[in-house]
C-alpha positions as CSV (number, residue, x, y, z in Angstrom):
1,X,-11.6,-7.5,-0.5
2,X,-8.8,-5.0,-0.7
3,X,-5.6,-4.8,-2.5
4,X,-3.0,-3.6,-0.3
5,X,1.2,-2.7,-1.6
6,X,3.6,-3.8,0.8
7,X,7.0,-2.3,1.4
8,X,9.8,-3.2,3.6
9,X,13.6,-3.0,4.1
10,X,14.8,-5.9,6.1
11,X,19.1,-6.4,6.7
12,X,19.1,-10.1,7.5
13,X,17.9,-12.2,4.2
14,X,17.0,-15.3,6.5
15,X,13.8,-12.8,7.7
16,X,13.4,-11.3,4.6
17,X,12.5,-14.9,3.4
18,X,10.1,-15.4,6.4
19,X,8.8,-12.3,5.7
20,X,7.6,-13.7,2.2
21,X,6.6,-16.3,3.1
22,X,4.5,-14.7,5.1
23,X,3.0,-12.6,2.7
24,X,2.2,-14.9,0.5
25,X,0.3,-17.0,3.1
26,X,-1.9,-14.1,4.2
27,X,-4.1,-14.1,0.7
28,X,-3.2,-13.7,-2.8
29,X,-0.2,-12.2,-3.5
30,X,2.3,-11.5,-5.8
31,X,5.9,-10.1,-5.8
32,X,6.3,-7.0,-7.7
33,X,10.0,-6.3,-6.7
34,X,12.4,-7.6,-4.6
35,X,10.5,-6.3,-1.5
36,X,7.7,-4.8,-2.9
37,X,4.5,-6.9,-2.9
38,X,0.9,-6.3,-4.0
39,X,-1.7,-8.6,-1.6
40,X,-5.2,-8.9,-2.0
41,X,-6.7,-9.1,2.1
42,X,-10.1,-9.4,3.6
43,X,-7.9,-7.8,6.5
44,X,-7.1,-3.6,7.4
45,X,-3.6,-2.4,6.9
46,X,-3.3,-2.1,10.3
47,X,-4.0,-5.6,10.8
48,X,-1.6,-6.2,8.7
49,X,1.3,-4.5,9.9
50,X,0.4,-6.5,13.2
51,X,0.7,-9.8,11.3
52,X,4.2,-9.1,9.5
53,X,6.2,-6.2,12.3
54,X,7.3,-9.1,14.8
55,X,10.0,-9.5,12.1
56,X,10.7,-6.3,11.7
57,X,13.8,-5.3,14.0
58,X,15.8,-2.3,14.7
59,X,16.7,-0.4,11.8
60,X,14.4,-2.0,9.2
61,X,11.0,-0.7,7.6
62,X,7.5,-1.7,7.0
63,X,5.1,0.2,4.6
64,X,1.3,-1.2,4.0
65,X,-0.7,0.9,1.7
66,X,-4.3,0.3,0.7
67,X,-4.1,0.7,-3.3
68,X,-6.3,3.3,-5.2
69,X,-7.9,3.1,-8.5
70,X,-5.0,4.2,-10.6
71,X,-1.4,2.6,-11.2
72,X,1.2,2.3,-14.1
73,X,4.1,-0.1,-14.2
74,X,6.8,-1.3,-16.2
75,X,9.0,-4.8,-16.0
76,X,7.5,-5.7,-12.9
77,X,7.7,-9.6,-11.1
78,X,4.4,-10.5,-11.0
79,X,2.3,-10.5,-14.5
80,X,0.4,-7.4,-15.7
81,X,-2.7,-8.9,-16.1
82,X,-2.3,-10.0,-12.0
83,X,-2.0,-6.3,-11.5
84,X,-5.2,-4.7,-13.8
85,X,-7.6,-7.5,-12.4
86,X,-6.5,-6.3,-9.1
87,X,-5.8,-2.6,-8.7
């Protein structure tokens, strides 16, 4: 299972929330920022991006990254233990 960051700019707020909702029914997940969210996925980034671009529209952004081995945070969301068990 992977851990993947996922990154998007989205104008309306009514799709941003079904964009969360979203995320956080497609494994574990947890919000790091306001639109920045870690997942853990049995799935490829590209399969992702399938799932979640039908809501993105003109003029917003989607960024899926598989994580590496390495990361450093500070006053982050989700809790800090989430993120060493995971990345």
């Amino acid at each position: 299972m992977a851990t993947y960051l996922i990154s998007y700019e989205i104008q309306s707020e009514h799709t941003r929330t079904i964009m969360d909702s979203l995320i956080r029914n497609l494994g574990e997940a947890m919000q790091i920022t306001g639109t920045l969210w870690a997942l853990k996925a049995e799935v490829s980034a590209k399969d992702l991006r399938d799932t979640l671009r039908d809501q993105v529209k003109t003029g917003d952004r989607l960024m899926i990254v598989k994580s590496g081995r390495e990361a450093a945070w500070h006053n982050i969301l989700g809790t800090n233990q989430w993120v060493v068990d995971n990345f």
